[in-house]
C-alpha positions in Angstrom: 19.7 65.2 -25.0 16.4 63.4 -24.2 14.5 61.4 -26.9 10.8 62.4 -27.2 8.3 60.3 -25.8 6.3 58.0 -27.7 2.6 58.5 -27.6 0.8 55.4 -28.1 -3.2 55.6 -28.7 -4.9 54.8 -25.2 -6.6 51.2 -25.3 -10.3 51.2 -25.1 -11.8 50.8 -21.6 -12.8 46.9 -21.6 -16.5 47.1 -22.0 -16.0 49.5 -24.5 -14.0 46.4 -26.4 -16.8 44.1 -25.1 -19.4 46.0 -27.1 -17.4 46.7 -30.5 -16.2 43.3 -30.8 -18.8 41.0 -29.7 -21.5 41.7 -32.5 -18.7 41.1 -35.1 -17.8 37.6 -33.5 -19.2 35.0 -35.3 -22.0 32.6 -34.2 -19.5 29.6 -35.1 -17.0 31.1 -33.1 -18.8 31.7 -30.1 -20.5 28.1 -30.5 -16.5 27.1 -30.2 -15.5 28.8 -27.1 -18.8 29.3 -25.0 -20.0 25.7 -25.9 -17.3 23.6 -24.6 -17.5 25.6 -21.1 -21.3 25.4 -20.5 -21.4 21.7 -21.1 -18.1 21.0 -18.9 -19.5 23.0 -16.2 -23.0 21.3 -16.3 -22.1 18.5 -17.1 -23.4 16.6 -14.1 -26.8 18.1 -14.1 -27.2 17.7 -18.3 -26.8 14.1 -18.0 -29.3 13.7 -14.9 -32.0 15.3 -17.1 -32.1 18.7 -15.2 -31.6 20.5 -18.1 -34.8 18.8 -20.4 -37.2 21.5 -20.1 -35.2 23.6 -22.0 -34.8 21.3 -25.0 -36.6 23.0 -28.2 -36.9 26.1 -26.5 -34.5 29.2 -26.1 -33.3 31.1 -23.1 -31.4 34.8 -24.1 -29.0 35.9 -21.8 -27.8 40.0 -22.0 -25.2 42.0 -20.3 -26.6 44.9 -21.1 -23.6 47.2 -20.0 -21.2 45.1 -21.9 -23.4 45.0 -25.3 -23.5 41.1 -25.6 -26.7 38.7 -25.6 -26.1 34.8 -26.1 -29.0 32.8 -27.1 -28.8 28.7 -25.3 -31.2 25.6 -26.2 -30.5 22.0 -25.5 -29.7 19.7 -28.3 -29.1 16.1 -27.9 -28.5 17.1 -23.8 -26.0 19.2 -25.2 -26.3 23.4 -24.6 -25.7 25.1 -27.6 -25.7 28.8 -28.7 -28.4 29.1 -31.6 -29.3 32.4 -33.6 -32.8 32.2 -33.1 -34.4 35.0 -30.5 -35.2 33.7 -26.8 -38.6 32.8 -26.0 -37.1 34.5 -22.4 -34.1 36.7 -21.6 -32.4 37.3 -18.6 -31.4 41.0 -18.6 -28.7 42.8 -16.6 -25.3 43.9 -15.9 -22.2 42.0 -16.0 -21.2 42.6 -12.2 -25.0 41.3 -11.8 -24.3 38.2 -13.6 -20.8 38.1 -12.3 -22.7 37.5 -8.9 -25.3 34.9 -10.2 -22.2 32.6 -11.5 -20.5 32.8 -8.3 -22.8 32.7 -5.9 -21.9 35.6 -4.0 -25.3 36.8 -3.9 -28.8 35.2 -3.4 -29.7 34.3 -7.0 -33.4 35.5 -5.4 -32.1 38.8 -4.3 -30.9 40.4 -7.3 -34.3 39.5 -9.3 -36.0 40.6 -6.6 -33.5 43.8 -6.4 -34.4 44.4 -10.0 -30.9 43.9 -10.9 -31.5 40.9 -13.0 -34.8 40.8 -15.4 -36.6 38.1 -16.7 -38.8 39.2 -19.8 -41.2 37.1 -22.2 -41.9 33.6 -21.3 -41.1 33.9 -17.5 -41.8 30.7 -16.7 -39.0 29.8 -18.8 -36.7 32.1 -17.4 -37.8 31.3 -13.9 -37.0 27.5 -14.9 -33.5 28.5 -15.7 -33.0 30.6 -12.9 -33.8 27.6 -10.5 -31.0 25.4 -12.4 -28.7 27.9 -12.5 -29.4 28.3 -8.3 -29.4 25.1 -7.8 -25.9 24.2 -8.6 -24.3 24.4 -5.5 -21.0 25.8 -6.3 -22.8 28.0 -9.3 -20.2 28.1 -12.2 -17.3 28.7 -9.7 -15.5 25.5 -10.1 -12.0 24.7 -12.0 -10.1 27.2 -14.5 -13.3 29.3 -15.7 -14.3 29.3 -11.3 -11.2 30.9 -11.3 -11.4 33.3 -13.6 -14.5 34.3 -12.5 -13.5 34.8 -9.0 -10.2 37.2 -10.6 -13.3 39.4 -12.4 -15.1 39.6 -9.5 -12.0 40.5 -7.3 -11.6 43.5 -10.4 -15.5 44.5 -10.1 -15.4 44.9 -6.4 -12.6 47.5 -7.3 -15.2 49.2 -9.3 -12.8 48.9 -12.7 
């Protein structure tokens, strides 16, 4: 005699997840995780001034495909997540900015491509595209390089 099978409910695809959970999260939350690893990671170029331009101004990055936007300025030469709109937003898909962070791709290419968008004040955007290039290793360094480089291992399998 065989004992039935449990059926347990499917979990839901990852970006799926992404997209329910991520408008629910908490400002204050995100401030506590995302925070911390932004000011690690540029941590050399915030304190030789690099980042000044973008003090008192806001720079919106969305993943569109994943549902999530995160809005940056720079406080005190600190990066912080704020709930105010971004004067510019960087628009695209997470494989898209999978590739800006690692620098697997020209940074150039995929805006030229169309794959990543600046909209409102492009200048802006364009500012923060340069610093983001400009980091030689882009944000593939230590644990979160790491983790990075696992995702983009997963995306190349088309996940």
């Amino acid at each position: 005699m065989s004992l039935p099978l449990l059926s347990l409910p499917r979990l839901p695809a990852p970006a799926r997840l992404i997209r329910a959970v991520d408008p629910r999260v908490p400002v204050g939350v995100k401030r506590r995780l995302v925070e911390p690893l932004l000011n690690r990671t540029f941590a050399e170029p915030l304190a030789e001034g690099e980042f000044d331009a973008l003090t008192g101004r806001r720079i919106t990055l969305a993943v569109e495909d994943l549902g999530m936007t995160l809005t940056l300025t720079l406080e005190n030469e600190r990066l912080r997540v704020c709930t105010q709109p971004g004067e510019a937003t960087i628009r695209g898909g997470w494989r898209e900015f999978l590739c800006l962070a690692t620098r697997r791709e020209d940074p150039d290419a995929l805006f030229f491509q169309r794959r990543l968008l600046i909209e409102g004040d492009t200048e802006l955007g364009l500012m923060v595209k340069n610093l983001l290039d400009s980091c030689e290793e882009g944000l593939a360094q230590g644990p979160f390089g790491d983790l990075l480089v696992r995702l983009e291992r997963l995306a190349r399998r088309k996940i």
